[in-house]
NUVEX-468315 format. One record per residue (C-alpha): residue number from 1; residue in one letter; x, y, z. Coordinates in pm, 1 decimal. Layout:
N
[NUM, 'A', [X, Y, Z]]
...
This chain:
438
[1, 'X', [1496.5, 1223.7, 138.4]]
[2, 'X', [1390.6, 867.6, 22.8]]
[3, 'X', [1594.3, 725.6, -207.7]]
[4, 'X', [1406.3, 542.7, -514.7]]
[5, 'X', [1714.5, 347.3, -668.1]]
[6, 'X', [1897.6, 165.9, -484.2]]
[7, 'X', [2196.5, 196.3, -668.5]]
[8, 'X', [2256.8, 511.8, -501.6]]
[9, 'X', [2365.1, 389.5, -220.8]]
[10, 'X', [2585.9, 191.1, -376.7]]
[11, 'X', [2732.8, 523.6, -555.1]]
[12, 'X', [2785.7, 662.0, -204.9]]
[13, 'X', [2987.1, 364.3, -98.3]]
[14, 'X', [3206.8, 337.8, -375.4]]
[15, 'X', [3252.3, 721.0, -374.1]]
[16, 'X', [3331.0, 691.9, 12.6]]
[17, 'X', [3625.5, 433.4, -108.5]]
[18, 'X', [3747.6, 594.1, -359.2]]
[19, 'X', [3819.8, 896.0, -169.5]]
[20, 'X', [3948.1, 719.0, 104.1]]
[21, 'X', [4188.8, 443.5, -37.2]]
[22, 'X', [4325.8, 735.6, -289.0]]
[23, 'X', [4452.0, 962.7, -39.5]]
[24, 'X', [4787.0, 1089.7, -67.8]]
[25, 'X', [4865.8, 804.6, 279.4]]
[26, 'X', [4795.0, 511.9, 90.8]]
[27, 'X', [4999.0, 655.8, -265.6]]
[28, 'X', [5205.5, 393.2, -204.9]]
[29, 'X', [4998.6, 44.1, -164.4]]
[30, 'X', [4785.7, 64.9, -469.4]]
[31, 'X', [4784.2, 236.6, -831.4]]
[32, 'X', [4588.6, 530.0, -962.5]]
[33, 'X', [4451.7, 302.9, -1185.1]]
[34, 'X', [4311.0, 57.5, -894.8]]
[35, 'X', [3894.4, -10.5, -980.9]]
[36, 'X', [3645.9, 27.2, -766.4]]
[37, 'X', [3341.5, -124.6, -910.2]]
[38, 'X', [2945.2, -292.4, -791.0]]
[39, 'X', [3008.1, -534.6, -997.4]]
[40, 'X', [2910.0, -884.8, -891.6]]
[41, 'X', [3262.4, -1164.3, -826.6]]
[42, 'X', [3272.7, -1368.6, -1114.5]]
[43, 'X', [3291.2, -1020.7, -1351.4]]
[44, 'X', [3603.4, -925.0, -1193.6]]
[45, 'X', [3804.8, -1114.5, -1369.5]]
[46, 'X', [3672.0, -934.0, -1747.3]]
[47, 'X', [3856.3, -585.6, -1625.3]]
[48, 'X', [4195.1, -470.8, -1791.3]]
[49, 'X', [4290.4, -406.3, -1390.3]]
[50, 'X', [4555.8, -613.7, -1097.8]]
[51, 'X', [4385.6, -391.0, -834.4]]
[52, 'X', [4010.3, -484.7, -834.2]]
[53, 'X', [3793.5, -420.5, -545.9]]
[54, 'X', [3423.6, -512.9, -558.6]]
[55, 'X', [3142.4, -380.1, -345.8]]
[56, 'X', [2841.7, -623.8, -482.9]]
[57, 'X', [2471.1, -615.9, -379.5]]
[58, 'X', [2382.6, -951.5, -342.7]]
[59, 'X', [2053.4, -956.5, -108.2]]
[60, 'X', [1808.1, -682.5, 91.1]]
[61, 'X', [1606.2, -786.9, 355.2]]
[62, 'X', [1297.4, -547.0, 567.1]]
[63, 'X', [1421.9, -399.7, 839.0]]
[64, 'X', [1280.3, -539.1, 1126.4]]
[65, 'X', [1216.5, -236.9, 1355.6]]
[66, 'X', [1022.2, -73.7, 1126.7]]
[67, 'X', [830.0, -379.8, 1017.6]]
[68, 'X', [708.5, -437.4, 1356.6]]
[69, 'X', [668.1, -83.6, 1471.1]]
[70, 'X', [352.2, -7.0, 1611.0]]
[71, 'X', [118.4, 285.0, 1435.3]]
[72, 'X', [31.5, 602.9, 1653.0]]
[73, 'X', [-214.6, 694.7, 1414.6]]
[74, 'X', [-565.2, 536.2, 1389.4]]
[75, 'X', [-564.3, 592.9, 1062.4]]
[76, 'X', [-515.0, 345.0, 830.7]]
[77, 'X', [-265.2, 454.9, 587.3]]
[78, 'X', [-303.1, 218.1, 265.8]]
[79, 'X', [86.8, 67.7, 212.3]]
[80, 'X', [171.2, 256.8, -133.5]]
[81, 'X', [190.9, 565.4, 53.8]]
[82, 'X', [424.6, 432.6, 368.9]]
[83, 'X', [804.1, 456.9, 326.5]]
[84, 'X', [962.8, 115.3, 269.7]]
[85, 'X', [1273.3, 61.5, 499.2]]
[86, 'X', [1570.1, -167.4, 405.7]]
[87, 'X', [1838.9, -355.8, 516.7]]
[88, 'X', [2126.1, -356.5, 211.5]]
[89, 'X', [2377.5, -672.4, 230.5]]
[90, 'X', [2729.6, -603.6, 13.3]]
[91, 'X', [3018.4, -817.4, -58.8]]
[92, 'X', [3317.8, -707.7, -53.0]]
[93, 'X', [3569.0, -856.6, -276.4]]
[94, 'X', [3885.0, -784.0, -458.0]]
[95, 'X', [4061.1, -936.1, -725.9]]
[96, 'X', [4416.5, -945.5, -764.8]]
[97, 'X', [4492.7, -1063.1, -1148.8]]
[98, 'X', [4782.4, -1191.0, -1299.7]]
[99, 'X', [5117.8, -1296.0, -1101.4]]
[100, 'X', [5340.2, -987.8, -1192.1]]
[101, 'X', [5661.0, -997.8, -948.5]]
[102, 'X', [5801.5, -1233.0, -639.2]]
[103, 'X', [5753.4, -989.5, -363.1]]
[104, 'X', [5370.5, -983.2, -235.9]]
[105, 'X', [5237.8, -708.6, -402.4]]
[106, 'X', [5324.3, -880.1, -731.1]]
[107, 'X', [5092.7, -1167.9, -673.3]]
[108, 'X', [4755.2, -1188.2, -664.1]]
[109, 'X', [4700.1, -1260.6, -285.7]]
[110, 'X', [4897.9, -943.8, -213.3]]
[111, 'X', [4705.8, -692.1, -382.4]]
[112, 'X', [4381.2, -866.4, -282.2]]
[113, 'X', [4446.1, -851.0, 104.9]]
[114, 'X', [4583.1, -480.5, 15.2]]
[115, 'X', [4269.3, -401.1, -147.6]]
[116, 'X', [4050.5, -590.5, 151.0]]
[117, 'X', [4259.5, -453.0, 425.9]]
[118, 'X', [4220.4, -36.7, 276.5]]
[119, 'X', [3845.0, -122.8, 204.8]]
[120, 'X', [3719.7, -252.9, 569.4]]
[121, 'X', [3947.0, 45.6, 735.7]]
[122, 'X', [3775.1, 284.9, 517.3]]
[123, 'X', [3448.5, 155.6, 665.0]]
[124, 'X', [3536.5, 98.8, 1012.2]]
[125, 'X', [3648.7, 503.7, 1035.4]]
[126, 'X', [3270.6, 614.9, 814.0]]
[127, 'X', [3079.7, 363.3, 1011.9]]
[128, 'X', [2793.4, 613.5, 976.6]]
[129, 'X', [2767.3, 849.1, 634.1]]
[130, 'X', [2558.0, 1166.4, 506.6]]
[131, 'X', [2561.1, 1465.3, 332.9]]
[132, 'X', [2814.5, 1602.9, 569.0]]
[133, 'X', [3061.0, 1325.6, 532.7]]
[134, 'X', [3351.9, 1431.4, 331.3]]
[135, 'X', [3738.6, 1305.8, 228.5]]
[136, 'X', [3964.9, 1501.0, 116.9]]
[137, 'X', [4232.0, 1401.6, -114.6]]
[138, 'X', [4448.7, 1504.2, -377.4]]
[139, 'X', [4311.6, 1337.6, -675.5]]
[140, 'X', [4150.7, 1575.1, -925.8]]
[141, 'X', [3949.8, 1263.4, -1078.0]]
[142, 'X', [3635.2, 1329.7, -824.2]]
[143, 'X', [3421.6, 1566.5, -832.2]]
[144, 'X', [3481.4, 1694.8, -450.7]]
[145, 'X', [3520.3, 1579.9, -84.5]]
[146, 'X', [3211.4, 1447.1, -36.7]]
[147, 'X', [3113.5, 1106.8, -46.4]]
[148, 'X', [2740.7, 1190.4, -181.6]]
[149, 'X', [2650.6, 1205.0, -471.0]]
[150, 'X', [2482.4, 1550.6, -601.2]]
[151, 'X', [2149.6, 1435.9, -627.3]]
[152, 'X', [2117.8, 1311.1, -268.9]]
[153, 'X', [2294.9, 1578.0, -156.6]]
[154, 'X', [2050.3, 1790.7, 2.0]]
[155, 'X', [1808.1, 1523.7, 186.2]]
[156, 'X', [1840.6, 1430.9, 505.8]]
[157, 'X', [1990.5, 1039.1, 378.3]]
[158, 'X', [2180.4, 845.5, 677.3]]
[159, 'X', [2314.6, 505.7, 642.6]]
[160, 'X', [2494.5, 300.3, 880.8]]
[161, 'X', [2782.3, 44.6, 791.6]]
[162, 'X', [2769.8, -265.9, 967.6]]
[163, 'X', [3013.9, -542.0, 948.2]]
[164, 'X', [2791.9, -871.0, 948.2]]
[165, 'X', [2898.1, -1138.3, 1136.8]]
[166, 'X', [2868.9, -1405.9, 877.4]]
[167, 'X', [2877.3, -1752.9, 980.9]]
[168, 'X', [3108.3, -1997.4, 717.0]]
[169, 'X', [2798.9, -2163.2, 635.5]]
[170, 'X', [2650.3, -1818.7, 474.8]]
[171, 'X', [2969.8, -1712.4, 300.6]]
[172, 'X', [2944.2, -2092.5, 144.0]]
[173, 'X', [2591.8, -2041.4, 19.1]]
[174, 'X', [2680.9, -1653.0, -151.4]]
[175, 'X', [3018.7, -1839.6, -290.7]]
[176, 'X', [2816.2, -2090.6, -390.0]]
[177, 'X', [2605.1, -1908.5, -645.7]]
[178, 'X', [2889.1, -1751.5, -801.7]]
[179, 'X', [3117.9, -1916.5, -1101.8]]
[180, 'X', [3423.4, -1815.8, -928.0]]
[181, 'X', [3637.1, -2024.8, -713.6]]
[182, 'X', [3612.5, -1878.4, -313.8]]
[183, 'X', [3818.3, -1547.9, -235.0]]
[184, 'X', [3888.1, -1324.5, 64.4]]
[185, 'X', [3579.5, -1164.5, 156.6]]
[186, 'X', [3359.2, -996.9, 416.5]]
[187, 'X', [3022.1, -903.0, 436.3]]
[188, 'X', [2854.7, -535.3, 525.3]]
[189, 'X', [2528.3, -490.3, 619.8]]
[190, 'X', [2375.3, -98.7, 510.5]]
[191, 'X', [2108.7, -1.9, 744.4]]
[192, 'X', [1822.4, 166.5, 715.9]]
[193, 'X', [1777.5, 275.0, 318.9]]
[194, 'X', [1428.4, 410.6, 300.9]]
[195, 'X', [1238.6, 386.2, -24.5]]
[196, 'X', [1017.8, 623.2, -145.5]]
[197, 'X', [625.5, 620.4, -108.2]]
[198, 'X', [381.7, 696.8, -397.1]]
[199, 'X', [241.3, 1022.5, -343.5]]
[200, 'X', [-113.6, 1090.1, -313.0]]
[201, 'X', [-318.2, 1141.3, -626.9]]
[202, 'X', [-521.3, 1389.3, -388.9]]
[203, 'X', [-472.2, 1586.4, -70.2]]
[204, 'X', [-551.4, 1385.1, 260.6]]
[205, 'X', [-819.0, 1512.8, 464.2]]
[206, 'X', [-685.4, 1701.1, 743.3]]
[207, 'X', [-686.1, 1576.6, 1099.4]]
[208, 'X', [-838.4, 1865.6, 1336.3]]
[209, 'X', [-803.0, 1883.4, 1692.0]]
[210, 'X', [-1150.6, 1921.6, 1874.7]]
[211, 'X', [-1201.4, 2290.6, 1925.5]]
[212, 'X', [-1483.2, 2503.6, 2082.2]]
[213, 'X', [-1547.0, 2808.5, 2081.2]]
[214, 'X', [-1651.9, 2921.5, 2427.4]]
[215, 'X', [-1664.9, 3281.9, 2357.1]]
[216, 'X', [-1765.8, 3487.7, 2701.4]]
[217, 'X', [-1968.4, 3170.7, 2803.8]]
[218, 'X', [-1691.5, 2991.0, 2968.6]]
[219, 'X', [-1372.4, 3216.2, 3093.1]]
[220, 'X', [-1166.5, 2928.1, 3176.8]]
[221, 'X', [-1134.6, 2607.4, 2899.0]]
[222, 'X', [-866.3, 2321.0, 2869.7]]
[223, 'X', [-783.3, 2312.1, 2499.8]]
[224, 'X', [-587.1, 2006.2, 2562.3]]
[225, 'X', [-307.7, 1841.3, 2754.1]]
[226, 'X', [37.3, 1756.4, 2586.6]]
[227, 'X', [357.3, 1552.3, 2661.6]]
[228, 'X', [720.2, 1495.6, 2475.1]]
[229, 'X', [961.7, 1248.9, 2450.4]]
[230, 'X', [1286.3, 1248.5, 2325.0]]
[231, 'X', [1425.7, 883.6, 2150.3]]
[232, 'X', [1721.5, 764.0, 1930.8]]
[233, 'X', [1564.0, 495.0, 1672.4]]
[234, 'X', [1806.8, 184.1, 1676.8]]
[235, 'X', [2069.8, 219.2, 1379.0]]
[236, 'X', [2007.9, 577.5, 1405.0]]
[237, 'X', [2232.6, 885.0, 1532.9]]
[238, 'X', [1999.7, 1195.8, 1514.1]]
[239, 'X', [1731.0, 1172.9, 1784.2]]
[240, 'X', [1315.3, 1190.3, 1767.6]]
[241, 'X', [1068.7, 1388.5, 1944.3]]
[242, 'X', [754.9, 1188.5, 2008.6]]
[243, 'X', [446.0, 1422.6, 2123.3]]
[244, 'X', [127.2, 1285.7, 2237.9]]
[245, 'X', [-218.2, 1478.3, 2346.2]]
[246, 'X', [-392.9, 1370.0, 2525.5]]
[247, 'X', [-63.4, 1371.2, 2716.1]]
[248, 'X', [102.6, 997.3, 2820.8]]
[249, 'X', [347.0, 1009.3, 3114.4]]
[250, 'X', [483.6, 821.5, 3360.0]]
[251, 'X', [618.5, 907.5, 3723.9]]
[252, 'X', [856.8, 1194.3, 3677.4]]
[253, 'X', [777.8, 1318.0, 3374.8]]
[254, 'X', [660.6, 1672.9, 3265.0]]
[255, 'X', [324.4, 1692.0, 3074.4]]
[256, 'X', [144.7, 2096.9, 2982.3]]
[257, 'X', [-203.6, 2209.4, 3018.1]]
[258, 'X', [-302.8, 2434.7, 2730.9]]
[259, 'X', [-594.4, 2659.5, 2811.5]]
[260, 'X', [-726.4, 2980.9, 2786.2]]
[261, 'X', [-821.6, 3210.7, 3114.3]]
[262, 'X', [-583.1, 3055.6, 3339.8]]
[263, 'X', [-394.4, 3320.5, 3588.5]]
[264, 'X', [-118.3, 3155.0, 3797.0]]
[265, 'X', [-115.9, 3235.5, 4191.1]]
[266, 'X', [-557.0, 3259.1, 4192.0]]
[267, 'X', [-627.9, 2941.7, 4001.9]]
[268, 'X', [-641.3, 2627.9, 4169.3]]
[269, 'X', [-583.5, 2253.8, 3897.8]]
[270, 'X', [-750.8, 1976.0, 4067.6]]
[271, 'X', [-737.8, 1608.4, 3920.8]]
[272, 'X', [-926.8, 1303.4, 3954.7]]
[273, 'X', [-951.7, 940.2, 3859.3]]
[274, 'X', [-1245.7, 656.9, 3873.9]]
[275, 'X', [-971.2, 444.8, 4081.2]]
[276, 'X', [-1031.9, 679.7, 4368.6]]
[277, 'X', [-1401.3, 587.1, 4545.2]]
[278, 'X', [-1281.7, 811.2, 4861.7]]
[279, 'X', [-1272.0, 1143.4, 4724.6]]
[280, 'X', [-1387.1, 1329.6, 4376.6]]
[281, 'X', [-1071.5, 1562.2, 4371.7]]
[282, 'X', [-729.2, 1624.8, 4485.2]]
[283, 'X', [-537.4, 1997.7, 4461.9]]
[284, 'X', [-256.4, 1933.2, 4248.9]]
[285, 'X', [-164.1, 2325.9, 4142.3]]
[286, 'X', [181.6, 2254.4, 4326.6]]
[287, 'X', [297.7, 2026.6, 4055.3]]
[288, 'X', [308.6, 2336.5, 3848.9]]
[289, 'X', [689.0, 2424.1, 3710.4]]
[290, 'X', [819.9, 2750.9, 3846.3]]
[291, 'X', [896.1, 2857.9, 3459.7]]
[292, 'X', [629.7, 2875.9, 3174.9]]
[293, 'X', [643.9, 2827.8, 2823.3]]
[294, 'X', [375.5, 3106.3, 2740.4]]
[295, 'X', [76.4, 3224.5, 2925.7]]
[296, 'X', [-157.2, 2978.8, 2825.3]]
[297, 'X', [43.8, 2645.3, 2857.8]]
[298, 'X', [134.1, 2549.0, 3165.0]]
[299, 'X', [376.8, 2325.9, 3291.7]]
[300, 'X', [353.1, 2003.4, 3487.2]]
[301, 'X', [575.5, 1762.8, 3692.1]]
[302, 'X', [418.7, 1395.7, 3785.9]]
[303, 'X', [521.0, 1313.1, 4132.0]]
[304, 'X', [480.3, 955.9, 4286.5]]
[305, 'X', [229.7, 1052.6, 4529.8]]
[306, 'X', [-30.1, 1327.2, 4585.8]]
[307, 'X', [-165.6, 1459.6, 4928.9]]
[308, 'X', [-516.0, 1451.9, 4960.0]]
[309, 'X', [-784.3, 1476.4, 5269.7]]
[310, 'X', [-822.9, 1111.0, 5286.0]]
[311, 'X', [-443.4, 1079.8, 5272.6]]
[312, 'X', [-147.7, 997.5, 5008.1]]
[313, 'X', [-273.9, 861.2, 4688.9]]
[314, 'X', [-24.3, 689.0, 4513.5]]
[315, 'X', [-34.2, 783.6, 4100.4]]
[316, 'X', [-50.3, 477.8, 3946.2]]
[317, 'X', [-112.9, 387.1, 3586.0]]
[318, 'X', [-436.1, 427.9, 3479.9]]
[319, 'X', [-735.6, 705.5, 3336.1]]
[320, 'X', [-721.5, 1043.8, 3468.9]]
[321, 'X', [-865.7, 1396.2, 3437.6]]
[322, 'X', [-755.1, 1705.2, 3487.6]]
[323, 'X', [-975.7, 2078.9, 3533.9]]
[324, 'X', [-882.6, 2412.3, 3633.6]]
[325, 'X', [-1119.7, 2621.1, 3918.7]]
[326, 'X', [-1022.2, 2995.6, 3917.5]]
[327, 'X', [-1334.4, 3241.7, 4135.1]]
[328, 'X', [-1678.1, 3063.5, 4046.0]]
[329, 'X', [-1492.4, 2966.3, 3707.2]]
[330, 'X', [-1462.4, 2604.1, 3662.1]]
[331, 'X', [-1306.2, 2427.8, 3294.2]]
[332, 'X', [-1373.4, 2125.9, 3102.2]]
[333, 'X', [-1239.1, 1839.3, 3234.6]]
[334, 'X', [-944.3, 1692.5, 3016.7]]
[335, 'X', [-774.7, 1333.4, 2999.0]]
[336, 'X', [-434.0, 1289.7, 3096.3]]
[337, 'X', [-285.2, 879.5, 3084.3]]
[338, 'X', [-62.3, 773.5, 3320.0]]
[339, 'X', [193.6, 484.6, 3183.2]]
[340, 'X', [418.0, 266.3, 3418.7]]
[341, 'X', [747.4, 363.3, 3352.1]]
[342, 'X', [1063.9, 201.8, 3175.4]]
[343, 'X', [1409.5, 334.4, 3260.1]]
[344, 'X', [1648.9, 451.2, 3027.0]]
[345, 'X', [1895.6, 229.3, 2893.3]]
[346, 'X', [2224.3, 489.8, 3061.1]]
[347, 'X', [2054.8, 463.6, 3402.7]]
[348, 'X', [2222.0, 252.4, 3635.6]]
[349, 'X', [2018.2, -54.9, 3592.0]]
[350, 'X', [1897.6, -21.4, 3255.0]]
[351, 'X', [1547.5, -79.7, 3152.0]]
[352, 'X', [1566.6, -349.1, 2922.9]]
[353, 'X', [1882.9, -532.6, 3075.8]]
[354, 'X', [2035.3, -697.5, 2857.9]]
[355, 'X', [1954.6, -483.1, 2518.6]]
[356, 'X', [2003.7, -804.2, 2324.6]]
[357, 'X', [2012.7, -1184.6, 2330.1]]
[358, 'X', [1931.5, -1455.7, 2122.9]]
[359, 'X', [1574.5, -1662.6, 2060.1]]
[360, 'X', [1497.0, -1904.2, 2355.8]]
[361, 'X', [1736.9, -1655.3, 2618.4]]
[362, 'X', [1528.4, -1436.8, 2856.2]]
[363, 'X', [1569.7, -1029.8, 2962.3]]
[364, 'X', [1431.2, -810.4, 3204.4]]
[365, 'X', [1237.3, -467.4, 3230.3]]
[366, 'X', [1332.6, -242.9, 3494.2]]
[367, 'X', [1079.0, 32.6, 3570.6]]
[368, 'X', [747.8, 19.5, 3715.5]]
[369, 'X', [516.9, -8.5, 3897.5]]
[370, 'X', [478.6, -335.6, 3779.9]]
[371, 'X', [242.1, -490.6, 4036.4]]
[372, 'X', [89.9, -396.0, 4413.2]]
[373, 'X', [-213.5, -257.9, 4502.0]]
[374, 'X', [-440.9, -78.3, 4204.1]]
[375, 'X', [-238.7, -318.7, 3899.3]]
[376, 'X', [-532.5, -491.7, 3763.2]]
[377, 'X', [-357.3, -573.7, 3426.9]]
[378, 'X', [0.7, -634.5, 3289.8]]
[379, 'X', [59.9, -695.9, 2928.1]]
[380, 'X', [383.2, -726.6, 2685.5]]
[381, 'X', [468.7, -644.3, 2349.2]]
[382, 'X', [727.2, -713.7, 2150.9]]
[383, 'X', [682.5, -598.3, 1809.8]]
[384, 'X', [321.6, -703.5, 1732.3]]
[385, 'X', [358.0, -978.4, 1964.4]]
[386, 'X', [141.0, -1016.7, 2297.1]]
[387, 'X', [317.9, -1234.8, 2516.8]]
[388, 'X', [92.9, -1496.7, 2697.4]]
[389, 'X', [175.9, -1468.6, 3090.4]]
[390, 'X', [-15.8, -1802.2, 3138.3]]
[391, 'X', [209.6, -1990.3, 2923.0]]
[392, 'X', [521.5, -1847.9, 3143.6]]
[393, 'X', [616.5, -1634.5, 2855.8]]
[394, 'X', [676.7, -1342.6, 3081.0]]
[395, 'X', [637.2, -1317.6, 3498.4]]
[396, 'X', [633.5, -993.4, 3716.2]]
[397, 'X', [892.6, -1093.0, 3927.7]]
[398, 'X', [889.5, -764.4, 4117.3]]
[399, 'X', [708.4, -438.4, 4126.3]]
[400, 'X', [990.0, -331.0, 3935.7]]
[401, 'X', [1072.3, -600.1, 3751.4]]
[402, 'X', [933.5, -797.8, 3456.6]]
[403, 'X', [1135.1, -1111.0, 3346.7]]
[404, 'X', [1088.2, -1158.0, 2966.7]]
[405, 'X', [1109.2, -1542.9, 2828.1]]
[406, 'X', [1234.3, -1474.8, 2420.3]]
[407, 'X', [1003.3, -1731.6, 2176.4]]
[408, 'X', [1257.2, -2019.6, 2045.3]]
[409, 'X', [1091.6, -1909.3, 1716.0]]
[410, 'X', [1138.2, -1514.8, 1711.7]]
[411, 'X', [1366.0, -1417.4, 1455.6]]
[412, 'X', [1653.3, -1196.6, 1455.2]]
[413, 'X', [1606.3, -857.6, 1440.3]]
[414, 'X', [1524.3, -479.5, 1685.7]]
[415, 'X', [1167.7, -503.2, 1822.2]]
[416, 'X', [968.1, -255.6, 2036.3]]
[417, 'X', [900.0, -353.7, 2381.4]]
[418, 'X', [573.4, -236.5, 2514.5]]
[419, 'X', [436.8, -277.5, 2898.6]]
[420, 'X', [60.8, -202.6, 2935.5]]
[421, 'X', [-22.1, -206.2, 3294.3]]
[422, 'X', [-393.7, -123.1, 3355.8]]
[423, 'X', [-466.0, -67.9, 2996.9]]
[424, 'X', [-230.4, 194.8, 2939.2]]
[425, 'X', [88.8, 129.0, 2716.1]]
[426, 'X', [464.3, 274.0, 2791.9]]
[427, 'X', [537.4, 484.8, 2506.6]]
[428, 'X', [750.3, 281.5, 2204.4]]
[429, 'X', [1092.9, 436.9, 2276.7]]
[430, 'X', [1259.0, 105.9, 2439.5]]
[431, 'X', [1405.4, -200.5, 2190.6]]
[432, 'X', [1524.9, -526.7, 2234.7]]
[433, 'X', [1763.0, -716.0, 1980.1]]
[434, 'X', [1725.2, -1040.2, 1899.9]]
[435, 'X', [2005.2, -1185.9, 1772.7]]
[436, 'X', [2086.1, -1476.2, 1505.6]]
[437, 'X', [2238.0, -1780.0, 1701.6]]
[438, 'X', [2568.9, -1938.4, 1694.5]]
């Protein structure tokens, strides 16, 4: 559920710390009356409190992956009515007081590093919070366990605690605008807080799929052919299902033919492509799965190659079609789009390797094909970027391998890495981080 005020999130932070540095483990290192509050440093000092600790909003920033995320949809959805992601930047500060005793948790320094210490191990064990995150403790002041607040919790809300790596030079420039001297501090980094859209004044008009009815005049129709992926969204735990029609696949992936008066075991599913000038069709009914979903979707697997009469075809990316022949029945014919593919980032060489560098250093795409015979075209994105190949700003260094040069002026953030080999794009499921410099 999109969140419209943004100082909800910082209500689930301080909630999370509350119930975390008053458990019944911690009794002992700071007071009941210890404040937790968002306001900003140089306020600190106006509470009746020794045992300050200060979670202050001092700057939001776009998050990057969404910014630069390429639209599925042709439509043009105006920008009122898309979510707004953010990146939330806190400070975390305490404040100690007045000198109250010789031992350390009678000066200021003491309680502050207390304070500093409870509040970063509170956010290094929640690194990720929800709905379902709770704490349990003791203290009959809060309103139960959990560390959201009721109106947020029954959406679907995730944020992820980050602790930035903050150069001196940044923690000089937020000190800087504050009226206090310098204190202990660190800075988090909240990702991704989505914002609500405006809602339509009116209903959208509905996006149909083509449909037509064929009635008794044609026994055996394609209504369409589907694929799936499965993705985790940088910064996010819960994964995605992506689905595409007509259907976008790469070597050794499944892909379904819906259609209606197809019987397995007298049917025969023949494909073709333009690329082949030797032969109109090739028999591909083997690629069928031995297990259905229903009777009228049928499942396929993409091999490498194909046997036909005038030998091996290799599948490479590029246009294809797809009909069915069953008696003296034959169907539509239906697209299918074959992508080169990207591996996945837990296979043994990864497919973007390394997931992250800074502007100016250089990664690598493993996958393919790449280049050979039948790649007329090789293009990357990253983000809404087309790299130049000319210019050096990428080279196919194998068929399975793409060497990526990172623009000196690219700045730090996720992006989506794209390969479009032959005019068809990988699907977006594969990121690369650019990080700030040292």
């Amino acid at each position: 559920m999109p969140i419209i005020d943004l100082s909800q999130v910082t209500e689930v932070l301080m909630r999370l710390l509350e119930r975390y540095i008053f458990q019944p483990l911690f009794s002992h290192l700071v007071p009941s009356n210890t404040l937790i509050t968002g306001d900003p440093p140089d306020m600190l000092a106006e509470h009746d409190s020794n045992y300050v600790l200060s979670l202050y909003l001092y700057h939001v920033q776009e998050d990057e992956y969404h910014k630069n995320q390429i639209k599925l949809s042709s439509c043009d959805t105006p920008v009122r009515y898309q979510e707004l992601a953010l990146n939330l930047f806190y400070l975390l500060t305490a404040f100690g007081g007045r000198s109250i005793g010789a031992n350390r948790h009678g000066s200021p320094y003491g309680r502050e590093q207390t304070l500093m210490g409870l509040a970063m191990k509170a956010f290094h064990d929640y690194p990720v919070v929800d709905a379902k995150t709770e704490i349990i403790t003791d203290d009959d002041r809060f309103d139960g366990a959990s560390v959201f607040p009721p109106d947020l919790s029954d959406g679907d809300d995730e944020f992820r605690l980050e602790l930035h790596p903050a150069t001196s030079e940044e923690i000089n420039k937020v000190w800087t605008a504050a009226t206090v001297p310098m204190r202990l501090s660190a800075i988090y980094q909240v990702r991704v807080v989505f914002m609500k859209a405006e809602e339509p004044s009116t209903r959208p008009v509905p996006v149909l799929l083509p449909r037509v009815g064929v009635g008794n005049f044609q026994p055996l129709w394609i209504e369409g052919i589907e694929s799936e992926c499965t993705f985790t969204i940088p910064g996010e735990t819960s994964s995605r299902t992506m689905f595409s029609s007509p259907a976008l696949v790469a070597v050794g992936e499944p892909f379904w033919i819906k259609s209606r008066g197809f019987s397995p075991g007298t049917a025969t599913i023949f494909l073709s492509t333009p690329a082949w000038t030797d032969i109109r069709n090739v028999d591909v009914t083997d690629w069928m799965a031995r297990e259905r979903r229903s009777d009228n979707r049928i499942e396929m697997m993409l091999p490498r190659l194909v046997s036909s009469p005038a030998g091996a075809k290799e599948i490479l990316p590029g246009f294809y079609q797809i009909c069915l022949q069953q008696g003296d029945a034959i169907s539509n014919l239906s697209p299918l789009m074959v992508a080169s593919g990207i591996n996945s980032q837990t296979a043994e060489q990864p497919g973007i390797d390394p997931a992250a560098g800074s502007a100016g250093s250089s990664f690598s795409i493993y996958g393919g094909p790449f280049s050979g015979e039948g790649i007329h075209s090789v293009e990357i994105c990253i983000g809404t970027r087309v790299l130049d190949r000319d210019e050096g700003e990428f080279t196919v260094f194998a068929p399975d391998r793409i060497d990526v040069n990172i623009a000196d002026d690219l700045r730090a953030g996720v992006y989506l890495i794209r390969v479009v080999v032959n005019c068809i794009s990988t699907l977006p499921i594969r990121w690369f981080e650019v990080v700030a410099g040292q």
